[in-house]
N, CA and C atoms as an extended XYZ file, in Angstrom:
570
Properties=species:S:1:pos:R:3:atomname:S:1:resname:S:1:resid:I:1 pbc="F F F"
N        -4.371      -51.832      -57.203 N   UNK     1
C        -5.371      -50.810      -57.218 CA  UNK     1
C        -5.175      -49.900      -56.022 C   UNK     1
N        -5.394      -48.763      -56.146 N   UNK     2
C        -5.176      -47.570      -55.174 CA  UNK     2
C        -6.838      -47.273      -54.348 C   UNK     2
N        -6.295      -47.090      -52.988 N   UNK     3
C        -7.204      -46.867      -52.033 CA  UNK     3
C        -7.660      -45.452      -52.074 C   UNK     3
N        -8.530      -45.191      -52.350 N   UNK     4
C        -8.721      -43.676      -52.467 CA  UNK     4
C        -9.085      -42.797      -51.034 C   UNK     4
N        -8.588      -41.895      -50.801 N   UNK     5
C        -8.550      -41.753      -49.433 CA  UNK     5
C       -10.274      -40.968      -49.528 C   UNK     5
N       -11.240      -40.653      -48.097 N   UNK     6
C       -11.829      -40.502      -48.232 CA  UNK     6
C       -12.224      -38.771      -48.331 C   UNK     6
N       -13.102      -38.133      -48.958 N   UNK     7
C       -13.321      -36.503      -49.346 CA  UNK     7
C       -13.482      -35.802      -48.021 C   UNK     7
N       -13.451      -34.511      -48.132 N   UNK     8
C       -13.573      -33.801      -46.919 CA  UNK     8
C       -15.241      -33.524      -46.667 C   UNK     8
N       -16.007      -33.735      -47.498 N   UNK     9
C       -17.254      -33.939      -47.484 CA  UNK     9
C       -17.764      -35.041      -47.602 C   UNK     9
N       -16.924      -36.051      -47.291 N   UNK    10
C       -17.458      -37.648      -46.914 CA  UNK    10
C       -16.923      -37.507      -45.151 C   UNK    10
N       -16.705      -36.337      -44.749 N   UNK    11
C       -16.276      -37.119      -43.282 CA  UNK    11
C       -18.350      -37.083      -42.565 C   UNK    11
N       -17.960      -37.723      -41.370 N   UNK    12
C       -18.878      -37.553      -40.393 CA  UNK    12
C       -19.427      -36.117      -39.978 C   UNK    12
N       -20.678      -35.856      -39.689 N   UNK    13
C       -20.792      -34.422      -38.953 CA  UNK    13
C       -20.674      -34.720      -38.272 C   UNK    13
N       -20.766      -33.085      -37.087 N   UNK    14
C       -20.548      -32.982      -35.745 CA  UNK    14
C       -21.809      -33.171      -35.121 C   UNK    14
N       -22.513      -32.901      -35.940 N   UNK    15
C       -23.778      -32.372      -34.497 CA  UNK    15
C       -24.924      -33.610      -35.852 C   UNK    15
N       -25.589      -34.007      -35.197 N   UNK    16
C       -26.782      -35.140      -35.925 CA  UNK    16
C       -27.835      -33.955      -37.014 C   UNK    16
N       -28.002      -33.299      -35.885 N   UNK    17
C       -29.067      -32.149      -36.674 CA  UNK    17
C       -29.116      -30.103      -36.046 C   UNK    17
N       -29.659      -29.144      -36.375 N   UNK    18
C       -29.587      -28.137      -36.073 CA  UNK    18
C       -29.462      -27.747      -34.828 C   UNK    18
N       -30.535      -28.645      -33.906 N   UNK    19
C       -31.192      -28.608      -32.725 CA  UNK    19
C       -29.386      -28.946      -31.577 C   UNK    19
N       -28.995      -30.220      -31.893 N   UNK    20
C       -28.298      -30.339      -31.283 CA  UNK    20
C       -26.909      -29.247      -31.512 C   UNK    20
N       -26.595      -28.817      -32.460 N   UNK    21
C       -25.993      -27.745      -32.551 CA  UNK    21
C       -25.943      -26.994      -31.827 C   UNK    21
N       -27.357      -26.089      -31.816 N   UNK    22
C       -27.369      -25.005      -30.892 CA  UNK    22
C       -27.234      -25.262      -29.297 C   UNK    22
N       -27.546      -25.901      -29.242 N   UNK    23
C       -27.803      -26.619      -27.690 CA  UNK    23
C       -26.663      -26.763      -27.493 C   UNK    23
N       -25.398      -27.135      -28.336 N   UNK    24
C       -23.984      -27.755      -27.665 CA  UNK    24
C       -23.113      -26.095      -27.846 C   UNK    24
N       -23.542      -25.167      -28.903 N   UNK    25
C       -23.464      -24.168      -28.665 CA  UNK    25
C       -23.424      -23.055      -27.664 C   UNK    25
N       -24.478      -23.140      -27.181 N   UNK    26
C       -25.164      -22.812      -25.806 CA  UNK    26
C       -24.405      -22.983      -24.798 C   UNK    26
N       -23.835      -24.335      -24.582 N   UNK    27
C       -23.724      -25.121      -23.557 CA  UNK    27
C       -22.407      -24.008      -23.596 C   UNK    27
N       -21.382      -24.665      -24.327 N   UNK    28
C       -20.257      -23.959      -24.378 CA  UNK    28
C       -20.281      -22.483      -24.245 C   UNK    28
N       -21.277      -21.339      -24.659 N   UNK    29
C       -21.224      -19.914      -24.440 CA  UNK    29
C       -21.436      -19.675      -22.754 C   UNK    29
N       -22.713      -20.686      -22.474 N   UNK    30
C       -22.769      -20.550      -20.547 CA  UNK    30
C       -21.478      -20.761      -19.886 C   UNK    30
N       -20.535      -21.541      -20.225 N   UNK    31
C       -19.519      -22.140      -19.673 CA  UNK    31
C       -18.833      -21.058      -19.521 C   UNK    31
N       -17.773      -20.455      -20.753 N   UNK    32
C       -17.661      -19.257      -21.451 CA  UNK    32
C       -17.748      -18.057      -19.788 C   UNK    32
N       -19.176      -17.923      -19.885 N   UNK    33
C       -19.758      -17.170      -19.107 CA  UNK    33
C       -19.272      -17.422      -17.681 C   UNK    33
N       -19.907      -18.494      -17.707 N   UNK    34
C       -19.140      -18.890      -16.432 CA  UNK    34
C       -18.058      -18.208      -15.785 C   UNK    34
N       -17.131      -19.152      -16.671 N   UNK    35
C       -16.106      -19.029      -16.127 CA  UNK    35
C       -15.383      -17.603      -16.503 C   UNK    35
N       -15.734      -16.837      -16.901 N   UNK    36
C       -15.423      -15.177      -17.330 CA  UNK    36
C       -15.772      -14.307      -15.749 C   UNK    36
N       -17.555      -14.653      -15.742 N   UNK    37
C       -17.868      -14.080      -14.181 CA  UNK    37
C       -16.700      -14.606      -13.086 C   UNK    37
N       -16.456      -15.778      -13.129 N   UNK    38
C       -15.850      -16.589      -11.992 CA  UNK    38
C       -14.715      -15.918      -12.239 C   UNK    38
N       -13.756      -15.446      -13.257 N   UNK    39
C       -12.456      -14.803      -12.871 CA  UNK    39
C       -12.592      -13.615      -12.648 C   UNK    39
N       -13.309      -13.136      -13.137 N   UNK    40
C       -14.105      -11.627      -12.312 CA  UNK    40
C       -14.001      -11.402      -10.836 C   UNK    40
N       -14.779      -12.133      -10.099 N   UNK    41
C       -15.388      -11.853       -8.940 CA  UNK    41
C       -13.860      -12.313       -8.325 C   UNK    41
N       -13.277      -13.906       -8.571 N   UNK    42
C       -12.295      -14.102       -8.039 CA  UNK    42
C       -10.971      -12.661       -8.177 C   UNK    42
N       -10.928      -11.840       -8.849 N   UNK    43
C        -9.979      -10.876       -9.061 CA  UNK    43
C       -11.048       -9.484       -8.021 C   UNK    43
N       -12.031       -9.277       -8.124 N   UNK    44
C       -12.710       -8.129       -7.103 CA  UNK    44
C       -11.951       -8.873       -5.772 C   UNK    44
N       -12.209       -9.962       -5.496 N   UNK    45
C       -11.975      -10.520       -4.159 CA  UNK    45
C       -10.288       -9.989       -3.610 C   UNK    45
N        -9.732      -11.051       -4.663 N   UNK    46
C        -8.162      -10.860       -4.434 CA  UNK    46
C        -7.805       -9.461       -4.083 C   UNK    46
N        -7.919       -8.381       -5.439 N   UNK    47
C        -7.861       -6.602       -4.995 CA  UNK    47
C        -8.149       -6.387       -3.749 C   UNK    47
N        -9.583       -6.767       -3.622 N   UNK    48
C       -10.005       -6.121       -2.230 CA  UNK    48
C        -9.172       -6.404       -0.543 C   UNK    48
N        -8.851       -7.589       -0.844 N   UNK    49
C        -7.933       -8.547        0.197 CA  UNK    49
C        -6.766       -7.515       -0.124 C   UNK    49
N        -5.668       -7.461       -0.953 N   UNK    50
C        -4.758       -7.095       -0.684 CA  UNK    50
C        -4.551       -5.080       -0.729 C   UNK    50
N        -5.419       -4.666       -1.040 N   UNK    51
C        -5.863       -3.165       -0.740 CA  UNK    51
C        -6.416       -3.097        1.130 C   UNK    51
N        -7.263       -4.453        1.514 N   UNK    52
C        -6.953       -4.149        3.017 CA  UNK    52
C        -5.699       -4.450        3.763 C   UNK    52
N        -5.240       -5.538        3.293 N   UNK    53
C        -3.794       -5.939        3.823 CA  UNK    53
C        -3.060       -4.257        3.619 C   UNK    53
N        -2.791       -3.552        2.742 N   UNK    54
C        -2.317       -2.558        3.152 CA  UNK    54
C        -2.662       -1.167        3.618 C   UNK    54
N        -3.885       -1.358        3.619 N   UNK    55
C        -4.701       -0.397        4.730 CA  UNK    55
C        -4.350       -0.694        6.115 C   UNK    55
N        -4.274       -2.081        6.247 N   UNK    56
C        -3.733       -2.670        7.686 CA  UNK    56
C        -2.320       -1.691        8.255 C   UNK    56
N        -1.629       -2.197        7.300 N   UNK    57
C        -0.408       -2.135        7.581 CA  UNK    57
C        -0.303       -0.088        7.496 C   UNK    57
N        -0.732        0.264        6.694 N   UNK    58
C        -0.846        1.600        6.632 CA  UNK    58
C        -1.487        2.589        8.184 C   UNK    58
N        -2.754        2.031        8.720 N   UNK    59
C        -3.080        2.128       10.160 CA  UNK    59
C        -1.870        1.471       10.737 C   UNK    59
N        -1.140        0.985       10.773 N   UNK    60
C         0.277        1.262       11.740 CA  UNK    60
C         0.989        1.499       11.605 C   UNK    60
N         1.902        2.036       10.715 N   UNK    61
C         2.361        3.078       10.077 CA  UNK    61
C         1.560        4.849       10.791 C   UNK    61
N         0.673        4.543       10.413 N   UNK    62
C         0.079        6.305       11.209 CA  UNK    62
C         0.250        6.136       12.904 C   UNK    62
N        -0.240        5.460       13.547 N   UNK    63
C        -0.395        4.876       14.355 CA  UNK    63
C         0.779        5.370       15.447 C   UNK    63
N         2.307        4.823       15.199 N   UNK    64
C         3.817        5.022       15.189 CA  UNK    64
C         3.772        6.246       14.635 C   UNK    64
N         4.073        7.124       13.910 N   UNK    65
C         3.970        8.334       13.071 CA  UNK    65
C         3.554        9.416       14.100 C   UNK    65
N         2.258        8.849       14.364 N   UNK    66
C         1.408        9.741       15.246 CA  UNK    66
C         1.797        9.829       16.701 C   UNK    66
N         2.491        8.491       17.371 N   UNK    67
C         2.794        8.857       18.606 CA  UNK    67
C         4.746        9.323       19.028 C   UNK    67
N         4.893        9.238       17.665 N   UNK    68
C         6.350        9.938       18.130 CA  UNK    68
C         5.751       11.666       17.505 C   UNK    68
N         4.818       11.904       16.692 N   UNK    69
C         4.529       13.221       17.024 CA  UNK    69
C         3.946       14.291       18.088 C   UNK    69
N         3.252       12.875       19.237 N   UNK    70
C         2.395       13.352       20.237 CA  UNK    70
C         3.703       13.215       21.035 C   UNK    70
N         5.343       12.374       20.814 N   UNK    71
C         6.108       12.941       21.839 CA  UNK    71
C         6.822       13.900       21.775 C   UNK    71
N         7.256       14.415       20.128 N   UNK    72
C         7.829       15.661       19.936 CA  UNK    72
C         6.975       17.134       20.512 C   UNK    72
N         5.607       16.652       20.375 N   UNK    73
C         4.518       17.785       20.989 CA  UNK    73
C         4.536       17.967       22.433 C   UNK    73
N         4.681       17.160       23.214 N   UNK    74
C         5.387       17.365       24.523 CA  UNK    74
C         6.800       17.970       24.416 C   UNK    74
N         7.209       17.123       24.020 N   UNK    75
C         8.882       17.777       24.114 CA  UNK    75
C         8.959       19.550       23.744 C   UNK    75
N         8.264       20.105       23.032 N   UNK    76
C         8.088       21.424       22.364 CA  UNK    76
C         7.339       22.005       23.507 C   UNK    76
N         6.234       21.821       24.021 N   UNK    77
C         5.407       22.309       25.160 CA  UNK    77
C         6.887       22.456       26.368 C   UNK    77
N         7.622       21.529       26.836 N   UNK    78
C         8.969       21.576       27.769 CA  UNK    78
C         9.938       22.681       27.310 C   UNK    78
N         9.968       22.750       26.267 N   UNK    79
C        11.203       23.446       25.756 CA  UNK    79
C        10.564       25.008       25.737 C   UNK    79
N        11.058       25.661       26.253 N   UNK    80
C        10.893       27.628       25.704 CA  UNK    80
C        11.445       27.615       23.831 C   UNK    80
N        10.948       28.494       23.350 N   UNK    81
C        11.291       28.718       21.918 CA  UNK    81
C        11.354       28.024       21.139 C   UNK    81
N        10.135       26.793       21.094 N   UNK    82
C        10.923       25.762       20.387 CA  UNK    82
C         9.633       26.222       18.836 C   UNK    82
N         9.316       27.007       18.423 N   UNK    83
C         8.306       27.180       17.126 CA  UNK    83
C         8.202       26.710       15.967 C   UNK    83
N        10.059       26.397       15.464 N   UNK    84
C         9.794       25.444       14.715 CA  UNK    84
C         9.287       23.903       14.821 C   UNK    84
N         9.662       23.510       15.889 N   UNK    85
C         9.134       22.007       16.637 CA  UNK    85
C         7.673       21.864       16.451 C   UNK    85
N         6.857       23.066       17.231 N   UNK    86
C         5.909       23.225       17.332 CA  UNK    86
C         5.121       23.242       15.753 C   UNK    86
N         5.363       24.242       15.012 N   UNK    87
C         5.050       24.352       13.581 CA  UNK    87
C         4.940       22.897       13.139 C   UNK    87
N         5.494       22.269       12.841 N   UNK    88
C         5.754       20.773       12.433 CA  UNK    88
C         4.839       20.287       13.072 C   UNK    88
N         4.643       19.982       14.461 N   UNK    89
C         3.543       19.269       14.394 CA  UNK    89
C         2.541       19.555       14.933 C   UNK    89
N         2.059       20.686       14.762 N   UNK    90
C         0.702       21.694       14.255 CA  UNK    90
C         0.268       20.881       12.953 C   UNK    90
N         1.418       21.133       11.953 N   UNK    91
C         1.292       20.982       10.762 CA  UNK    91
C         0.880       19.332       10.710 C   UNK    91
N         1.472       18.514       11.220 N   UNK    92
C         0.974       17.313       11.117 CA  UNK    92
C        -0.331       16.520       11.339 C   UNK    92
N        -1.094       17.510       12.408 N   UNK    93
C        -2.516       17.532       12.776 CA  UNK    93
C        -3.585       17.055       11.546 C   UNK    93
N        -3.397       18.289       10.506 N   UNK    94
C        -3.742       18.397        9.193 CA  UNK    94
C        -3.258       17.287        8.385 C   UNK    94
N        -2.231       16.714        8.564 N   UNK    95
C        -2.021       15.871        7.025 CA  UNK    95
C        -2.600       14.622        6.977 C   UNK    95
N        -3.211       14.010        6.108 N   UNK    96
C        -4.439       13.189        5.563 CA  UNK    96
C        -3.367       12.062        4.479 C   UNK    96
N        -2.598       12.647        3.670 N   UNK    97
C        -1.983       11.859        2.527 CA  UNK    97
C        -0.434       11.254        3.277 C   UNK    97
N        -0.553       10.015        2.727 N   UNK    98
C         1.112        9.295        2.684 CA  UNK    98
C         2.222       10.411        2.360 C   UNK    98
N         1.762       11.060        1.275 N   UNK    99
C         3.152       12.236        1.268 CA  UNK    99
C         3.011       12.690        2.067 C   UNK    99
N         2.308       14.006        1.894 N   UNK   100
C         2.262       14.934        3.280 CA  UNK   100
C         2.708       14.371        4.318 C   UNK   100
N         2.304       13.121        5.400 N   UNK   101
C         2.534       12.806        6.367 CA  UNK   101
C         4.509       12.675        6.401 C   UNK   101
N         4.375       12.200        5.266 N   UNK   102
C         6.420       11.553        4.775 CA  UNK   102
C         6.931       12.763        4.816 C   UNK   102
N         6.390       13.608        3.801 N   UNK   103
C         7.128       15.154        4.420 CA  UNK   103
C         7.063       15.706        5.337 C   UNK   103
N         6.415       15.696        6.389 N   UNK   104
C         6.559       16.393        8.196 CA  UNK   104
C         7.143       15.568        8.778 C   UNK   104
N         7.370       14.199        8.150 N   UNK   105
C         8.020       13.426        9.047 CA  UNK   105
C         9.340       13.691        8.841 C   UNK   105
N         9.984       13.670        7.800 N   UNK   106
C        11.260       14.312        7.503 CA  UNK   106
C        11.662       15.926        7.930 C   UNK   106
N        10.399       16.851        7.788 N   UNK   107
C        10.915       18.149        8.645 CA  UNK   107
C        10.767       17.838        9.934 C   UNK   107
N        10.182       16.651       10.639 N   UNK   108
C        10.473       16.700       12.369 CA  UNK   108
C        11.895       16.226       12.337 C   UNK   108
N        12.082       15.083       11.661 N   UNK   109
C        13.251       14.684       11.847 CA  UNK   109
C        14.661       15.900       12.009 C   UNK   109
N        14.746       16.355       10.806 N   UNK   110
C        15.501       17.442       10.704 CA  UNK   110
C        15.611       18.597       11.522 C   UNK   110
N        14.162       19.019       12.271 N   UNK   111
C        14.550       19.660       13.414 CA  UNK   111
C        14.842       19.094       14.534 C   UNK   111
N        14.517       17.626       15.095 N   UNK   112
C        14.850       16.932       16.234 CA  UNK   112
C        16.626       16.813       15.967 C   UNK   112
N        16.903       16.691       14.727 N   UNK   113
C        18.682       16.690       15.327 CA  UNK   113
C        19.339       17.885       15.343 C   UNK   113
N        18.675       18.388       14.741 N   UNK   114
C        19.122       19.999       15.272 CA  UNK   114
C        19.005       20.285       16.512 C   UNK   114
N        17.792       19.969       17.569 N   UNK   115
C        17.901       20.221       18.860 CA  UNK   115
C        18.623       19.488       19.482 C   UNK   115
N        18.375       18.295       19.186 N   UNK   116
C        19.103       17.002       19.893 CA  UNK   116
C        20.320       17.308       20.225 C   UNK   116
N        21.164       18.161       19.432 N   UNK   117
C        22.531       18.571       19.180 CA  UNK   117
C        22.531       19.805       20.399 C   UNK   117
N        21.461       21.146       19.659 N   UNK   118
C        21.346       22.116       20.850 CA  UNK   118
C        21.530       21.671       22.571 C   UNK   118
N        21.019       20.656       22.674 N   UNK   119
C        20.515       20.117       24.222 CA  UNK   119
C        21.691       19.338       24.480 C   UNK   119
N        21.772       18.985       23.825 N   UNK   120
C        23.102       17.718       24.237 CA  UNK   120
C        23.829       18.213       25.172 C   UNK   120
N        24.180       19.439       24.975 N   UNK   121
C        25.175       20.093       25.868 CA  UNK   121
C        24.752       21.124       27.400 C   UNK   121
N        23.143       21.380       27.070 N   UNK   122
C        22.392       21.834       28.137 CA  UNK   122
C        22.493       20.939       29.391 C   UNK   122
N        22.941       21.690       30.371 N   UNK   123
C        22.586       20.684       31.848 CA  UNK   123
C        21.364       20.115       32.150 C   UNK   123
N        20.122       20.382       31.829 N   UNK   124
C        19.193       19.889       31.651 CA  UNK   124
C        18.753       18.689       30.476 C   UNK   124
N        19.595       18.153       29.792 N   UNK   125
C        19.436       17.688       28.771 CA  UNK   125
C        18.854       15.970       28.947 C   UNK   125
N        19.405       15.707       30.543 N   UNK   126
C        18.670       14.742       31.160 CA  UNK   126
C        16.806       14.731       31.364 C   UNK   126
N        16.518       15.953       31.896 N   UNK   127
C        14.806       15.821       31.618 CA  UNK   127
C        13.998       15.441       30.157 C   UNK   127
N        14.997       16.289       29.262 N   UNK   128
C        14.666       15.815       27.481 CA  UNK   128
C        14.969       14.478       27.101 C   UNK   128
N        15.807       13.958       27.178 N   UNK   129
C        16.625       12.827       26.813 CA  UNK   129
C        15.633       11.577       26.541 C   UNK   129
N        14.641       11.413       28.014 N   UNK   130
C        13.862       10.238       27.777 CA  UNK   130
C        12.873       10.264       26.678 C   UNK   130
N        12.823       12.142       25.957 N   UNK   131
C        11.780       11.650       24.953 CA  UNK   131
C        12.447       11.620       23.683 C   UNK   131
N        14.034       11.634       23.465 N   UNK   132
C        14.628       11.264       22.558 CA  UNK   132
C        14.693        9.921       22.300 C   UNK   132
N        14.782        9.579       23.397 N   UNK   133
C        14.983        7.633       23.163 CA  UNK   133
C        14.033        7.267       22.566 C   UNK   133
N        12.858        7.516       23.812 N   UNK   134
C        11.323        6.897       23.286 CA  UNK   134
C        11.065        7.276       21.656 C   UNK   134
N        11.221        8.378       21.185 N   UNK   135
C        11.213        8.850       19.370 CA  UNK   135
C        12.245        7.852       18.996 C   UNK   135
N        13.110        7.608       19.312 N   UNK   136
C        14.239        6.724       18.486 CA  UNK   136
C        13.744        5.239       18.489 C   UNK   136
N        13.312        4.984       19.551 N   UNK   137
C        12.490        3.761       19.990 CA  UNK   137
C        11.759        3.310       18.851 C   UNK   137
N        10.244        4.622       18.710 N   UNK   138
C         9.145        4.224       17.443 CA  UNK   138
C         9.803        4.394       16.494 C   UNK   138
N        10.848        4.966       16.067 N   UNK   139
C        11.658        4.905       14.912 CA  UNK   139
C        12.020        3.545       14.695 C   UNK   139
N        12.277        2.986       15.416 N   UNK   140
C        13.058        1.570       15.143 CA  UNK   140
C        11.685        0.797       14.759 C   UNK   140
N        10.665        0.882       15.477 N   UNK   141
C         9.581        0.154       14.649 CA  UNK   141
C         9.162        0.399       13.805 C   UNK   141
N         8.955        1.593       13.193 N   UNK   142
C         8.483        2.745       12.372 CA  UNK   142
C         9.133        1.694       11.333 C   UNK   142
N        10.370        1.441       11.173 N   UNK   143
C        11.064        0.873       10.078 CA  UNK   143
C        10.498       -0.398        9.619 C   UNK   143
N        10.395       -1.284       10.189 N   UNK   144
C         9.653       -2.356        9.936 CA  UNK   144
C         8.476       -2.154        9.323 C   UNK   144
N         7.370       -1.426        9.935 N   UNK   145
C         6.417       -1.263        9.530 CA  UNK   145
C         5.871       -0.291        8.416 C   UNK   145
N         6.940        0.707        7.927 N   UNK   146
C         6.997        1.280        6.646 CA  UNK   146
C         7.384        0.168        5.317 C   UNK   146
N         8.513       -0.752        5.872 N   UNK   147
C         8.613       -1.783        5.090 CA  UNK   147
C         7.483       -2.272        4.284 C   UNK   147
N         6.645       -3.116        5.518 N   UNK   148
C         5.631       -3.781        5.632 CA  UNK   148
C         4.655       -3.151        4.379 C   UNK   148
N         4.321       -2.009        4.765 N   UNK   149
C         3.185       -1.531        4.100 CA  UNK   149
C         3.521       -0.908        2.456 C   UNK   149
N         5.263       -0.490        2.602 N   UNK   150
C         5.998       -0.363        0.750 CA  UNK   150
C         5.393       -1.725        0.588 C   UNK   150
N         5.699       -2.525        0.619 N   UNK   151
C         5.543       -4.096        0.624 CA  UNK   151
C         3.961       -4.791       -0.005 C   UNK   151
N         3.633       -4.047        1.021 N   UNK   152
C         2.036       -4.401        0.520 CA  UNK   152
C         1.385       -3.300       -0.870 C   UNK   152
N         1.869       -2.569       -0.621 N   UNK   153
C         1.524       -1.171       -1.486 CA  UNK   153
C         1.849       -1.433       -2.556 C   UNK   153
N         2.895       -1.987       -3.043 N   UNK   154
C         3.955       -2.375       -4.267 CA  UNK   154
C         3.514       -3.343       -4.949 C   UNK   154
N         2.959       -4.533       -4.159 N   UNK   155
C         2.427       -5.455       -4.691 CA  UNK   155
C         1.088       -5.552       -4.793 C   UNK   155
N         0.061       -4.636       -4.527 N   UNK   156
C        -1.243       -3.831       -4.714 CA  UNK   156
C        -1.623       -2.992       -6.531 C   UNK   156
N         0.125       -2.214       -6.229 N   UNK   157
C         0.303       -1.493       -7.444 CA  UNK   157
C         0.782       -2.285       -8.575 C   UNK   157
N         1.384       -3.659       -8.477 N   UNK   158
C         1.947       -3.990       -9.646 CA  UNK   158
C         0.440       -5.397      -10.012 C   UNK   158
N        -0.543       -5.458       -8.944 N   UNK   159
C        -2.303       -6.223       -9.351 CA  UNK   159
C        -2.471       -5.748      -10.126 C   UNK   159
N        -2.747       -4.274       -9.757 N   UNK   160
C        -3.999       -3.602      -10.736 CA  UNK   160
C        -3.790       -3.107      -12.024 C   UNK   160
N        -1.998       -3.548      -12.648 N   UNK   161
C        -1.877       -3.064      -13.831 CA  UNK   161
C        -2.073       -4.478      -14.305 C   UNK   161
N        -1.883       -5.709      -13.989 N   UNK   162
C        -1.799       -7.269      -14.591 CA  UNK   162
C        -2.845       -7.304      -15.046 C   UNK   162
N        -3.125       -8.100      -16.227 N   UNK   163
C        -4.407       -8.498      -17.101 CA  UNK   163
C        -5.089       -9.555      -16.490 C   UNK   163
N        -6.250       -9.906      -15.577 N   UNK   164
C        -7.475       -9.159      -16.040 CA  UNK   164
C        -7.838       -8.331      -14.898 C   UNK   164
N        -6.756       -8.154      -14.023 N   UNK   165
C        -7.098       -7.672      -12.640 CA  UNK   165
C        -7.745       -6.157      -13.069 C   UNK   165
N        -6.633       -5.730      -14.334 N   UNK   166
C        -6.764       -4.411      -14.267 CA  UNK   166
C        -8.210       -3.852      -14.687 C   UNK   166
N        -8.915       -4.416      -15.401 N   UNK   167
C       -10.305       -4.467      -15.667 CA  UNK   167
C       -10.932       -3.983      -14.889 C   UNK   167
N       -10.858       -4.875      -13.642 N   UNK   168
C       -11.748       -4.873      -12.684 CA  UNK   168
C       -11.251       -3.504      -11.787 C   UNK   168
N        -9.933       -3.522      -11.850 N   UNK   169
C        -9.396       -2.252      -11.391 CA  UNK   169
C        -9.611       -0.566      -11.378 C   UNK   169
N       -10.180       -0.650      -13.196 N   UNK   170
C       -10.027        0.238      -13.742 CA  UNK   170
C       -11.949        0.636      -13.195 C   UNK   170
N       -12.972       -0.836      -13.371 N   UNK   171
C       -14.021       -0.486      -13.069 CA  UNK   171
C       -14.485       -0.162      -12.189 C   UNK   171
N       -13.507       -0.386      -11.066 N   UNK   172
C       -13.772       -0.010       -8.930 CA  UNK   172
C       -13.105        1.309       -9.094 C   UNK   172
N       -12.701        1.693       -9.956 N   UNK   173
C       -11.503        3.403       -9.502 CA  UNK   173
C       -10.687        2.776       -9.294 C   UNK   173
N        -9.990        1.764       -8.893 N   UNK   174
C        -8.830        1.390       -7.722 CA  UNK   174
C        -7.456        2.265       -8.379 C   UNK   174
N        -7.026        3.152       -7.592 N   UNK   175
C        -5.789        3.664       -8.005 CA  UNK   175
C        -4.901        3.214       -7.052 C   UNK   175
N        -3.474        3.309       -7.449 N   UNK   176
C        -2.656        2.983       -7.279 CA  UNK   176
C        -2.039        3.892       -5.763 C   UNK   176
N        -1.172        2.788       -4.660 N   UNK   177
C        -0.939        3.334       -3.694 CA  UNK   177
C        -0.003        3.922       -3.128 C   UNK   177
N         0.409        5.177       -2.442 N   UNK   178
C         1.495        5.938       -2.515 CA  UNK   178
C         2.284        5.159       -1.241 C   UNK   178
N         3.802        5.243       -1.777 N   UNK   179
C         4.555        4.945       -0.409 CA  UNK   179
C         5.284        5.829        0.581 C   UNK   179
N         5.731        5.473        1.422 N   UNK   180
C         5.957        6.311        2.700 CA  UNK   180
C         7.352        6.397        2.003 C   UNK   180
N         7.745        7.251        2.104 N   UNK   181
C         9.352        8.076        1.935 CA  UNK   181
C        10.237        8.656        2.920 C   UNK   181
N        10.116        7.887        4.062 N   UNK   182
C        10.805        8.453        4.866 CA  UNK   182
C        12.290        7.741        5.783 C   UNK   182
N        12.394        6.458        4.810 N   UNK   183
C        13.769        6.010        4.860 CA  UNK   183
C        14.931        6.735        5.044 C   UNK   183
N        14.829        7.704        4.422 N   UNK   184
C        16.235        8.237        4.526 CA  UNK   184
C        16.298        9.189        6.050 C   UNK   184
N        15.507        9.785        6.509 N   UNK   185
C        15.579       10.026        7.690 CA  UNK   185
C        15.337        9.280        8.529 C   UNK   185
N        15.023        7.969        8.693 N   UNK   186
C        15.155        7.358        9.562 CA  UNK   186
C        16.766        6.614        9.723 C   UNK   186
N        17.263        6.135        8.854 N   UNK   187
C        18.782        5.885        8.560 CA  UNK   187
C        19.358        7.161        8.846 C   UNK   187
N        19.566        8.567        9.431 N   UNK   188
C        20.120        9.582        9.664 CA  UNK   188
C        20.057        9.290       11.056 C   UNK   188
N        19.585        8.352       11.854 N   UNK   189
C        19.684        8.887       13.533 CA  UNK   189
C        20.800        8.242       13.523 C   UNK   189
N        21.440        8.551       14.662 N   UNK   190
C        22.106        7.705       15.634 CA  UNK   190
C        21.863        6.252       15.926 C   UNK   190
C-alpha cells in the first residue's frame, strides 16, 4: 500500500490566529525600519567624516598655496617692473575655487621661470635667490599635500555615487569635489 504524501493544505499554519499575524508582521516592518534609518544615519555620518577629512587636507593645500604667493608678492614689491608677477597675485587675492586657485598657480609658476631665468644672470640675483628656494621649498610640500587632498577628494567623489550613500547624497546637495591641477607645474621646476 502507498503512503500518500501529505496536501499542501494539510500543512501546519504559520501564525495560530490573525492577531498573531499582525503582530509578527509588525515586528518585522519595525525591524525593516530600523535597520533602513540605521544605514541612513550610518552613511550621513561616514559622508560627513570624509567631506571633512578633505576639507582638512584642502585648508593645507591653501595654506602652502597662499604662502608661496605672499613670497612671490614680496619678491614683485623687490623687483622694478615686475606687473606681470604682480597681476598674478593680485589676482590670487580673489580666487575662492580649487580651479581658479590651480590656474594662478600655474600662471605664477610660468612667470617665476621666466624670471628665475631673467635674474639668474643679474648680479643681484643673490638678494632674490632666497625667495626662490623658499617657493621651491613649499613646492616640495605643496606636492604631498595636493596628493593628500586628490586622495581624499576622489574617494569623497566615488561615496556619493555608491548605493545607498548616494541617497543621502543627493538629499544633503553633497556635490562632488574638484581637484587641484597643478601637478604639472610643479614637476616643471628644477
Amino acid at each position: 500500500m502507498r503512503v500518500r504524501e501529505p496536501r499542501l493544505s494539510g500543512k501546519k499554519p504559520y501564525f495560530k490566529d490573525r492577531r498573531s499575524a499582525v503582530i509578527s508582521i509588525a515586528v518585522v516592518v519595525f525591524l525593516l525600519v530600523l535597520a533602513v534609518l540605521g544605514i541612513d544615519s550610518n552613511n550621513v555620518r561616514r559622508l560627513g567624516g570624509y567631506e571633512r577629512q578633505a576639507s582638512l587636507s584642502r585648508e593645507t593645500v591653501e595654506t602652502q598655496i597662499s604662502e608661496r604667493f605672499q613670497y612671490a608678492a614680496t619678491l614683485a614689491s623687490l623687483i622694478e617692473d615686475q606687473n606681470t608677477l604682480q597681476d598674478v597675485v593680485t589676482a590670487y587675492e580673489t580666487a575662492d575655487t580649487v580651479e581658479k586657485q590651480s590656474e594662478l598657480y600655474r600662471e605664477l609658476e610660468d612667470v617665476l621661470a621666466v624670471l628665475q631665468k631673467e635674474l639668474y644672470a643679474h648680479p643681484s640675483y643673490n638678494l632674490y635667490g632666497p625667495y626662490f628656494e623658499k617657493m621651491y621649498e613649499i613646492e616640495g610640500q605643496l606636492v604631498d599635500s595636493i596628493a593628500e587632498y586628490n586622495l581624499h577628494a576622489d574617494y569623497f567623489n566615488r561615496q556619493i555615487k555608491a548605493f545607498p550613500a548616494n541617497l543621502v547624497a543627493k538629499r544633503n546637495d553633497l556635490v562632488e569635489l574638484p581637484f587641484y591641477t597643478v601637478s604639472s607645474a610643479l614637476k616643471s621646476r628644477p
